[in-house]
Biopython code that builds the backbone (N, CA, C, O; Angstrom):
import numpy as np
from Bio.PDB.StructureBuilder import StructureBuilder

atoms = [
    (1, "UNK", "N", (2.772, -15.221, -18.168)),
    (1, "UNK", "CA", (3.646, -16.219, -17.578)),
    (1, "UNK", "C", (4.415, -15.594, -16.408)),
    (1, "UNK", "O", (4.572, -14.379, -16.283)),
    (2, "UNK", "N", (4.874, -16.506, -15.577)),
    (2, "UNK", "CA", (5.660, -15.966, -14.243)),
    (2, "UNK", "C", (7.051, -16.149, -14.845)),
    (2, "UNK", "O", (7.555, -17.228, -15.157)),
    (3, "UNK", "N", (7.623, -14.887, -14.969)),
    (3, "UNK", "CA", (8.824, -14.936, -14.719)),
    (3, "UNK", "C", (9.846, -15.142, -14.049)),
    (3, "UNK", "O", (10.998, -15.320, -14.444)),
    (4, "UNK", "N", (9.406, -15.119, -12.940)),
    (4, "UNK", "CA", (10.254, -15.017, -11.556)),
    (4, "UNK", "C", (10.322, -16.722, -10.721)),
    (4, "UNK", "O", (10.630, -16.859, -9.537)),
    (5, "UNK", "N", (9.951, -17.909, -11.682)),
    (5, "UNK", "CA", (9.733, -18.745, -10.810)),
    (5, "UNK", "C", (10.962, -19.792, -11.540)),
    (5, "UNK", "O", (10.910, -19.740, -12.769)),
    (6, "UNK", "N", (11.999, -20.684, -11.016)),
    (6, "UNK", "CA", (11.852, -20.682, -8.873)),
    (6, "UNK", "C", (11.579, -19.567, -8.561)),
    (6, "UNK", "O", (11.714, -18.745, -9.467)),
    (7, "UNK", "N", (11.246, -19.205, -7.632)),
    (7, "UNK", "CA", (11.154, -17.668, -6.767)),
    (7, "UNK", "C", (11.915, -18.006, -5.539)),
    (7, "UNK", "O", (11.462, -18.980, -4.938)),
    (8, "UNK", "N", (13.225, -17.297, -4.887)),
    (8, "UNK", "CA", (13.852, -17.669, -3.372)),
    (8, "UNK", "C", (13.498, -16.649, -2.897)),
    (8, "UNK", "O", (13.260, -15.594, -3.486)),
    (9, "UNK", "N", (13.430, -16.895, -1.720)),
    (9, "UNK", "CA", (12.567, -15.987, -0.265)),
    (9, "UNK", "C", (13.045, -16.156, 0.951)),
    (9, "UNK", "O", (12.996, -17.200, 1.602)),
    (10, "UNK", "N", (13.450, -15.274, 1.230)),
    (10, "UNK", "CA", (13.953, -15.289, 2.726)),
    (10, "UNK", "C", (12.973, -14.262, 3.755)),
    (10, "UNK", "O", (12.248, -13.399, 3.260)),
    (11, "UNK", "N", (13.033, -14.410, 4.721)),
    (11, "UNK", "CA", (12.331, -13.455, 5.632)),
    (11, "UNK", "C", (12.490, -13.405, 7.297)),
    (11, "UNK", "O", (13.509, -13.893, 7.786)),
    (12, "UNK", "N", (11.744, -12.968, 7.931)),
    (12, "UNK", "CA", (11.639, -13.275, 9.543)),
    (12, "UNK", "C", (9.993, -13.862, 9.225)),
    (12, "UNK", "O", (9.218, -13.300, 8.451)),
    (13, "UNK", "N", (9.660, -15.203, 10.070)),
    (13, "UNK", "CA", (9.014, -15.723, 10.391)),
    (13, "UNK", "C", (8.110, -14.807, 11.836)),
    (13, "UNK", "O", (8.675, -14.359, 12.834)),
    (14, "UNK", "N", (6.875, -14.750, 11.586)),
    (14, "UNK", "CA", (5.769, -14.106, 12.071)),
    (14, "UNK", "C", (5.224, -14.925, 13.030)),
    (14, "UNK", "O", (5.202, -16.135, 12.800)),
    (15, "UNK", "N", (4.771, -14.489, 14.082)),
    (15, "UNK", "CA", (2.873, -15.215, 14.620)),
    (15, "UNK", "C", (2.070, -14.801, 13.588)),
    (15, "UNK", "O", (2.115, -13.620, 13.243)),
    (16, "UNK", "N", (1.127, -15.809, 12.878)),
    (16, "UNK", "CA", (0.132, -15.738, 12.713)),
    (16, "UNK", "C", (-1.280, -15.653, 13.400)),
    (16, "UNK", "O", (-1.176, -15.095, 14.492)),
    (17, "UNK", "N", (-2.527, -16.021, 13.112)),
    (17, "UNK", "CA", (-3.413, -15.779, 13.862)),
    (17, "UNK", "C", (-3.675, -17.107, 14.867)),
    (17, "UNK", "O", (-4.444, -17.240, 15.819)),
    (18, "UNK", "N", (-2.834, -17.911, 14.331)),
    (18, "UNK", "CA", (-2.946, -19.308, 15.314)),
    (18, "UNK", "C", (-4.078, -20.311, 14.803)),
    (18, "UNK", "O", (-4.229, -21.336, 15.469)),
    (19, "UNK", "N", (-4.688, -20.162, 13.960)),
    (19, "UNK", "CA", (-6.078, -21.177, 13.410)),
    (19, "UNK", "C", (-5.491, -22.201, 12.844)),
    (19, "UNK", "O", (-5.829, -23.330, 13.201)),
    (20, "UNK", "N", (-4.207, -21.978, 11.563)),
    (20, "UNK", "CA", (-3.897, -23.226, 10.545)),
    (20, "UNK", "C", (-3.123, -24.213, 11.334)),
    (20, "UNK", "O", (-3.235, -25.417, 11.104)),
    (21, "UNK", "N", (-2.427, -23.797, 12.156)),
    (21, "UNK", "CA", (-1.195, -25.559, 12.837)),
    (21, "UNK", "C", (-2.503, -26.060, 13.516)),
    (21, "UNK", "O", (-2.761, -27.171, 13.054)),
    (22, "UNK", "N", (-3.642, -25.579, 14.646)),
    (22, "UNK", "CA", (-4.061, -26.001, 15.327)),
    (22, "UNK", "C", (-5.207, -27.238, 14.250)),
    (22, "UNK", "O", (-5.560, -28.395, 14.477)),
    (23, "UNK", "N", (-5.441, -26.459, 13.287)),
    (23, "UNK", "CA", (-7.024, -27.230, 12.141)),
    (23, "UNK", "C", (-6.536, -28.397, 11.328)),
    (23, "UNK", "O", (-7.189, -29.403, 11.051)),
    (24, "UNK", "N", (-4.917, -28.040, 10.879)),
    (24, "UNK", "CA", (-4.389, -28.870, 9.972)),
    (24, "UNK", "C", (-3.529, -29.574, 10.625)),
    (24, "UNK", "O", (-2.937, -30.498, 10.066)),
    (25, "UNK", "N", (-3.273, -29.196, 12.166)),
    (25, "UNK", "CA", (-2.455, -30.527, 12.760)),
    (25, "UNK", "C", (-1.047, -30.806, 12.450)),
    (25, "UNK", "O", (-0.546, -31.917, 12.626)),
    (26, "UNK", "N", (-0.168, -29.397, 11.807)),
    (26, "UNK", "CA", (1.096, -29.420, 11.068)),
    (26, "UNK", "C", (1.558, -28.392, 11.766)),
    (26, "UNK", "O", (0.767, -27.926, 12.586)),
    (27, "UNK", "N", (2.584, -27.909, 11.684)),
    (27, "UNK", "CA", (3.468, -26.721, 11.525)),
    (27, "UNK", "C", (2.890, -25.910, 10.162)),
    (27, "UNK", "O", (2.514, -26.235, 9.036)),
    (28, "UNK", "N", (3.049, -24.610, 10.965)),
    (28, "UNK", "CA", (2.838, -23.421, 10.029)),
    (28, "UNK", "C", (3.967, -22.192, 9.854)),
    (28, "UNK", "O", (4.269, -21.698, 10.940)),
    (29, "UNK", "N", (4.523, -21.713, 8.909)),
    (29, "UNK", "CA", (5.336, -20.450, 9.230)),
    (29, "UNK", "C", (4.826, -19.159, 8.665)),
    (29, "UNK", "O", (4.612, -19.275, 7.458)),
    (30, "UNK", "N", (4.643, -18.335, 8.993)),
    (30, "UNK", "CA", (4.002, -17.190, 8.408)),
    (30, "UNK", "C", (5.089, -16.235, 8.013)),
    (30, "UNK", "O", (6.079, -16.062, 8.724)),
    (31, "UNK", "N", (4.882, -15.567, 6.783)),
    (31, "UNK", "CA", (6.542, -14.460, 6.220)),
    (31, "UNK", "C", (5.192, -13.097, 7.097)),
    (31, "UNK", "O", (3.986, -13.180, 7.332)),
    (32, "UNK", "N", (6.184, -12.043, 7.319)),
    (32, "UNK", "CA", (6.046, -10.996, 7.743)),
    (32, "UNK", "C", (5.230, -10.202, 6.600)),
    (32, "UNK", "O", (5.518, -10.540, 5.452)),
    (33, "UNK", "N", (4.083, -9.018, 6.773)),
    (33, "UNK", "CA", (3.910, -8.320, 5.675)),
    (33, "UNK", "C", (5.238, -7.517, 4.589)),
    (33, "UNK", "O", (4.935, -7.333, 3.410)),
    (34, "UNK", "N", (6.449, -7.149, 5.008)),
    (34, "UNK", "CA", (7.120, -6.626, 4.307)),
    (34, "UNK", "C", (7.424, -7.829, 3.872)),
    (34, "UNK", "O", (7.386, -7.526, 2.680)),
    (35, "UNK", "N", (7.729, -9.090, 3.861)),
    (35, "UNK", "CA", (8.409, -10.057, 2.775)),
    (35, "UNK", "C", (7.504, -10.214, 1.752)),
    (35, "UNK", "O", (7.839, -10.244, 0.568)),
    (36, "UNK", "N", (5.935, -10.357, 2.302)),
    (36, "UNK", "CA", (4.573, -10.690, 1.286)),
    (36, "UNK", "C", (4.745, -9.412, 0.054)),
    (36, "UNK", "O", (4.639, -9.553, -1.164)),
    (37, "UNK", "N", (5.054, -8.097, 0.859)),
    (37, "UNK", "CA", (4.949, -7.020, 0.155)),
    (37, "UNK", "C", (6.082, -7.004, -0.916)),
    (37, "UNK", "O", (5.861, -6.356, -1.938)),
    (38, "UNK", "N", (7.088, -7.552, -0.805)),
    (38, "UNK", "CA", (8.454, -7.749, -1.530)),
    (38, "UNK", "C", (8.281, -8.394, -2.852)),
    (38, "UNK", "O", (8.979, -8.142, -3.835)),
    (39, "UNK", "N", (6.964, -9.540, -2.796)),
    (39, "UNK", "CA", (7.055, -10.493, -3.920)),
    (39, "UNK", "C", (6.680, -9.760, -5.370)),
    (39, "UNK", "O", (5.932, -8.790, -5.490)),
    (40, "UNK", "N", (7.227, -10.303, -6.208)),
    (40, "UNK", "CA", (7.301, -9.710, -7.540)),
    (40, "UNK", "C", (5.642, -10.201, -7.926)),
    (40, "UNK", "O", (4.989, -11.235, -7.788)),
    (41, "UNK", "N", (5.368, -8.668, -8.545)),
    (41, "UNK", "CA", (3.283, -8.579, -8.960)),
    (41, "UNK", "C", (3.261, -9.610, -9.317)),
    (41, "UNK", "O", (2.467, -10.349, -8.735)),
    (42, "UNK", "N", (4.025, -10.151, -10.341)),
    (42, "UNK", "CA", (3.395, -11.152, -11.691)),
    (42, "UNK", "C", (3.742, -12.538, -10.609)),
    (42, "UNK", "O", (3.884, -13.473, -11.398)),
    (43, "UNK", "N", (3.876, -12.909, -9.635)),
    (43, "UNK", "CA", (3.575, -14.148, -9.150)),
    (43, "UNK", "C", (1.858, -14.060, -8.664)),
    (43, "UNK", "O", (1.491, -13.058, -8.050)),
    (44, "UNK", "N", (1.195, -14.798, -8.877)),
    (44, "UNK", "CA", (-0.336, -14.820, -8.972)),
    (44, "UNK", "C", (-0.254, -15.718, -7.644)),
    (44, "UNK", "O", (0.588, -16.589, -7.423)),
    (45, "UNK", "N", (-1.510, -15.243, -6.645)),
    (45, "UNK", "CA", (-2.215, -16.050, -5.666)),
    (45, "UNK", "C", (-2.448, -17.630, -5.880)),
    (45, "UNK", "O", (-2.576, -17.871, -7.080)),
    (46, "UNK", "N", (-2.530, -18.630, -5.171)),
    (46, "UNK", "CA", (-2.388, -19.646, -5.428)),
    (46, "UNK", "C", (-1.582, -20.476, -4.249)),
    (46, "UNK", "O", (-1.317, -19.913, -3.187)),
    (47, "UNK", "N", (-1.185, -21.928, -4.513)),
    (47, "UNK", "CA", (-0.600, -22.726, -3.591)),
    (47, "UNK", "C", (0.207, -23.901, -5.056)),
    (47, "UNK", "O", (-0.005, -24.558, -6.075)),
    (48, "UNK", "N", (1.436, -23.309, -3.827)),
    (48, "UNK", "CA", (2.703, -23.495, -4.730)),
    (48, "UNK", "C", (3.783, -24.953, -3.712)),
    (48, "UNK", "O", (3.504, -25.458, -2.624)),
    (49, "UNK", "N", (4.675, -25.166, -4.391)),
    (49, "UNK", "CA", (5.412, -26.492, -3.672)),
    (49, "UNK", "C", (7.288, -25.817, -3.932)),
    (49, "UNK", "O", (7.971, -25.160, -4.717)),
    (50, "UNK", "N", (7.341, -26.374, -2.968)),
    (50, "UNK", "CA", (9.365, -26.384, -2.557)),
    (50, "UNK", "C", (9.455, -27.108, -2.040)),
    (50, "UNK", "O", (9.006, -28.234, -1.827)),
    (51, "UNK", "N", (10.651, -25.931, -1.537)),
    (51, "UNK", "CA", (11.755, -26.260, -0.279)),
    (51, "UNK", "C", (11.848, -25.654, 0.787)),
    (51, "UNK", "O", (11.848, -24.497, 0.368)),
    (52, "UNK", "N", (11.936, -25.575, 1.973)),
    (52, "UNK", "CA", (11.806, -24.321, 3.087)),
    (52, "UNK", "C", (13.100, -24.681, 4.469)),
    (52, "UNK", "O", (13.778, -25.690, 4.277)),
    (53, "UNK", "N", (13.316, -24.061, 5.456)),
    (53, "UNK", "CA", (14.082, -24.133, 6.206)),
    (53, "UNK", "C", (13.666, -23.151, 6.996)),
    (53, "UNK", "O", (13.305, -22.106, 6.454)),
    (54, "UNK", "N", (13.625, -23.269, 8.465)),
    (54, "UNK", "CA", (13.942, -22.247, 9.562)),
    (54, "UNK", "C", (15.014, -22.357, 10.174)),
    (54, "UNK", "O", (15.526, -23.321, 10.743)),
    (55, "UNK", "N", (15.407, -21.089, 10.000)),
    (55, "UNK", "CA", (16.679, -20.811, 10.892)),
    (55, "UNK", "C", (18.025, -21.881, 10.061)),
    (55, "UNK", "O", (18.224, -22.298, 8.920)),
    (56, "UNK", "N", (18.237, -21.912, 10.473)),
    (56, "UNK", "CA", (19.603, -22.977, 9.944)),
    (56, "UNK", "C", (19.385, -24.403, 10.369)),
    (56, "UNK", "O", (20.298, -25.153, 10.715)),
    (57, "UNK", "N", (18.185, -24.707, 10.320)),
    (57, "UNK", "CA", (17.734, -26.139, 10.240)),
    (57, "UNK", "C", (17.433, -26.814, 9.388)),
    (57, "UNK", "O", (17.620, -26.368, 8.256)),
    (58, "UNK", "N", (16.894, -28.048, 9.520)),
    (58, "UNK", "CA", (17.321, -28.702, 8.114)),
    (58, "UNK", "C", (16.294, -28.444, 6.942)),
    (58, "UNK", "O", (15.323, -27.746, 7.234)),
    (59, "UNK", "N", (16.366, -28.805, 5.972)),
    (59, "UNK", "CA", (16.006, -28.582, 4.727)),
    (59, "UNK", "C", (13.722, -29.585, 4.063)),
    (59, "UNK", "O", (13.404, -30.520, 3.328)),
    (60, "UNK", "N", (13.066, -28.752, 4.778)),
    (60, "UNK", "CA", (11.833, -29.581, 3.951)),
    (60, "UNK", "C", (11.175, -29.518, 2.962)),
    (60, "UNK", "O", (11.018, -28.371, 2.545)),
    (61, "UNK", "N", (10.624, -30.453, 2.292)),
    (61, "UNK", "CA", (9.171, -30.199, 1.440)),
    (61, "UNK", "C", (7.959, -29.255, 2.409)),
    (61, "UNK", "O", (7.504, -29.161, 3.549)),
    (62, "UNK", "N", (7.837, -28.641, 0.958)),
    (62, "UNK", "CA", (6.551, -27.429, 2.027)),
    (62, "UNK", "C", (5.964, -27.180, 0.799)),
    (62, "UNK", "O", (6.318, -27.311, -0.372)),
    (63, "UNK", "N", (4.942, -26.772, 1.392)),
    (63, "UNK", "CA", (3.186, -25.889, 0.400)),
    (63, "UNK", "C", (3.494, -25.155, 0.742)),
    (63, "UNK", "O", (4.207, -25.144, 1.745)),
    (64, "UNK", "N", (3.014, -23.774, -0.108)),
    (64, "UNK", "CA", (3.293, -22.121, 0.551)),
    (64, "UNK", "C", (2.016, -21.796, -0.346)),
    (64, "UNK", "O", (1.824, -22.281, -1.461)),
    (65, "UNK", "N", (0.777, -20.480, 0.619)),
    (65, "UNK", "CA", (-0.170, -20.252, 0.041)),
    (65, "UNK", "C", (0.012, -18.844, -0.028)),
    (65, "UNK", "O", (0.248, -18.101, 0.924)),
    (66, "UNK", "N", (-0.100, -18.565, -1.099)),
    (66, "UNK", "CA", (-0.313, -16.698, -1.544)),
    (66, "UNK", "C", (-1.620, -16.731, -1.414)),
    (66, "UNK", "O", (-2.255, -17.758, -1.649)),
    (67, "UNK", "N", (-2.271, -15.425, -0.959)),
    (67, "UNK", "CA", (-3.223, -14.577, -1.195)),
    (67, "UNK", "C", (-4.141, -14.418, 0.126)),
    (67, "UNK", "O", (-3.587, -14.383, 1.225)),
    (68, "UNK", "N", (-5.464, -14.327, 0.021)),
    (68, "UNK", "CA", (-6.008, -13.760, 0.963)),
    (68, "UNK", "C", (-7.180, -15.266, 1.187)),
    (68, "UNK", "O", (-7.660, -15.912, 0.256)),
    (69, "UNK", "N", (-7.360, -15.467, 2.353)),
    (69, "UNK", "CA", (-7.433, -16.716, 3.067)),
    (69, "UNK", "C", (-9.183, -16.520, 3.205)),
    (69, "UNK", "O", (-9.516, -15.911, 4.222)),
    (70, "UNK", "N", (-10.227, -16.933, 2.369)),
    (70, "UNK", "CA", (-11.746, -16.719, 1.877)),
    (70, "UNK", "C", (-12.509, -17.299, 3.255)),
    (70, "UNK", "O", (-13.449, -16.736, 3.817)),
    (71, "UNK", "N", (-11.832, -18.660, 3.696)),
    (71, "UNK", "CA", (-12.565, -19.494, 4.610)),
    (71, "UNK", "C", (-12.554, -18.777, 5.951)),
    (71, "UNK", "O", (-13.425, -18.894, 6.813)),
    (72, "UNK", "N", (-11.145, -17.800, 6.046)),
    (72, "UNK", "CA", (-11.080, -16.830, 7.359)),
    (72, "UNK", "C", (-11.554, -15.455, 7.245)),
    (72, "UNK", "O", (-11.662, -14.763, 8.258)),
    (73, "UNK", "N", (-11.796, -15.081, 6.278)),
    (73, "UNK", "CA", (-12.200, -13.499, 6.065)),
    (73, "UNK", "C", (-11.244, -12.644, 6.160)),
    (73, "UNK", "O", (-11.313, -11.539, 6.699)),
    (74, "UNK", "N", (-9.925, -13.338, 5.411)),
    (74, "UNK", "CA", (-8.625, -12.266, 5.562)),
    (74, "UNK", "C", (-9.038, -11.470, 4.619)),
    (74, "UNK", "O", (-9.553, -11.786, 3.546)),
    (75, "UNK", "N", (-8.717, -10.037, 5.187)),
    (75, "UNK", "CA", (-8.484, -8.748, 4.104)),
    (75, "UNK", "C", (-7.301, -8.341, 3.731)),
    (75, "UNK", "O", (-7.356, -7.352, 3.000)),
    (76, "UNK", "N", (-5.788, -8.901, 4.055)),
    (76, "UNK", "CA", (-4.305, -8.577, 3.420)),
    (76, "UNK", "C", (-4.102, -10.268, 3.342)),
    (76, "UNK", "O", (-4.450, -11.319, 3.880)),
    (77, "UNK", "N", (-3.221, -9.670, 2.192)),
    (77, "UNK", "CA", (-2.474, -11.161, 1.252)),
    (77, "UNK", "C", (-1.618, -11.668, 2.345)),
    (77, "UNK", "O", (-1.048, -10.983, 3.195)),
    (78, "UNK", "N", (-1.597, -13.165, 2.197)),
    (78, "UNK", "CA", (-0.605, -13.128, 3.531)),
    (78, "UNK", "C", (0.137, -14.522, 2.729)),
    (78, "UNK", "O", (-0.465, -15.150, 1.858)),
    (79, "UNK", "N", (1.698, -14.907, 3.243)),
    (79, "UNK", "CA", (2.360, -15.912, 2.898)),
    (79, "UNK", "C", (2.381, -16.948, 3.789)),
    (79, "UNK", "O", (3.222, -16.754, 4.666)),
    (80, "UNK", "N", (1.533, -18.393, 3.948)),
    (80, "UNK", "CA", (2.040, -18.983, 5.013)),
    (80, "UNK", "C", (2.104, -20.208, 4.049)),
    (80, "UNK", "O", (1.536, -20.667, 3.058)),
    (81, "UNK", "N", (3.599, -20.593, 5.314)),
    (81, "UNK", "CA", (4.463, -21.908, 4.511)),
    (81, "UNK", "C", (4.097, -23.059, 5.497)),
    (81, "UNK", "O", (4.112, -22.930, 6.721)),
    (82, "UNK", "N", (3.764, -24.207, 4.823)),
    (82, "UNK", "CA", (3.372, -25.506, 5.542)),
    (82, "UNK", "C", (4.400, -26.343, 5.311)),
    (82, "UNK", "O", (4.353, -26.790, 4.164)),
    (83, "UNK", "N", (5.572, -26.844, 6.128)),
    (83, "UNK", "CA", (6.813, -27.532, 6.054)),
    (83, "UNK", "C", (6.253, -29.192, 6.606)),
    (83, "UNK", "O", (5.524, -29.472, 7.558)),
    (84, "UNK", "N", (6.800, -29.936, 5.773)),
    (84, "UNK", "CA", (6.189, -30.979, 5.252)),
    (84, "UNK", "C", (7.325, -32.014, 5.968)),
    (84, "UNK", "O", (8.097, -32.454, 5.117)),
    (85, "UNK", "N", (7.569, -32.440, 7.166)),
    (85, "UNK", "CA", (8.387, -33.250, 7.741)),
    (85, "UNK", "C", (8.319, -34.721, 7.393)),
    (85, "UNK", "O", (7.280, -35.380, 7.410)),
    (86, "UNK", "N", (9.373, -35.122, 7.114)),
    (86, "UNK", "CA", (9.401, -36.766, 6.293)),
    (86, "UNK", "C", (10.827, -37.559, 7.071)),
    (86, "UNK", "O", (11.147, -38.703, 6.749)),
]
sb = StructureBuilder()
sb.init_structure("model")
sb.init_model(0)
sb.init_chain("A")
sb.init_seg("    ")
for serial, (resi, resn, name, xyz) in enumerate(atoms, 1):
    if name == "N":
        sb.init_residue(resn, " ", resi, " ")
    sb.init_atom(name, np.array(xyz, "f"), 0.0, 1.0, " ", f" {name:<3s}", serial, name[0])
structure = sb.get_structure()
């Protein structure tokens, strides 16, 4: 079982490689490798649901995907958050 969940996360927001806003037509935020590297083991890869914010803006629904991205041929785990504007 995950212990650690809610899980809160803060970080500096990254460039990514630029493929997901352009394919999925959304906003994307990417956490930096040291925040990915921060997360506690026992949270398992997967796609998870919240809350997110940049910067001191306002408050959204978001998807956030752990792990390593199969359809791109990523080789490091990476965190990217999909903020869900309503």
């Amino acid at each position: 079982a995950m212990k650690h969940l809610p899980y809160f996360c803060r970080g500096e927001v990254v460039k990514g490689f630029g493929r997901g806003s352009k394919e999925l037509g959304i906003p994307t935020a990417n956490f930096s490798e040291q925040v990915v590297e921060s997360f506690p083991s026992d949270i398992s890869t997967g796609i998870y649901y919240g809350w997110a914010c940049v910067g001191n803006g306002d408050v959204h629904k978001m998807v956030l995907s752990i792990g390593w991205n199969p359809f791109y041929k990523n080789i490091k785990k990476s965190v990217v958050r999909i903020l869900l504007y309503t």
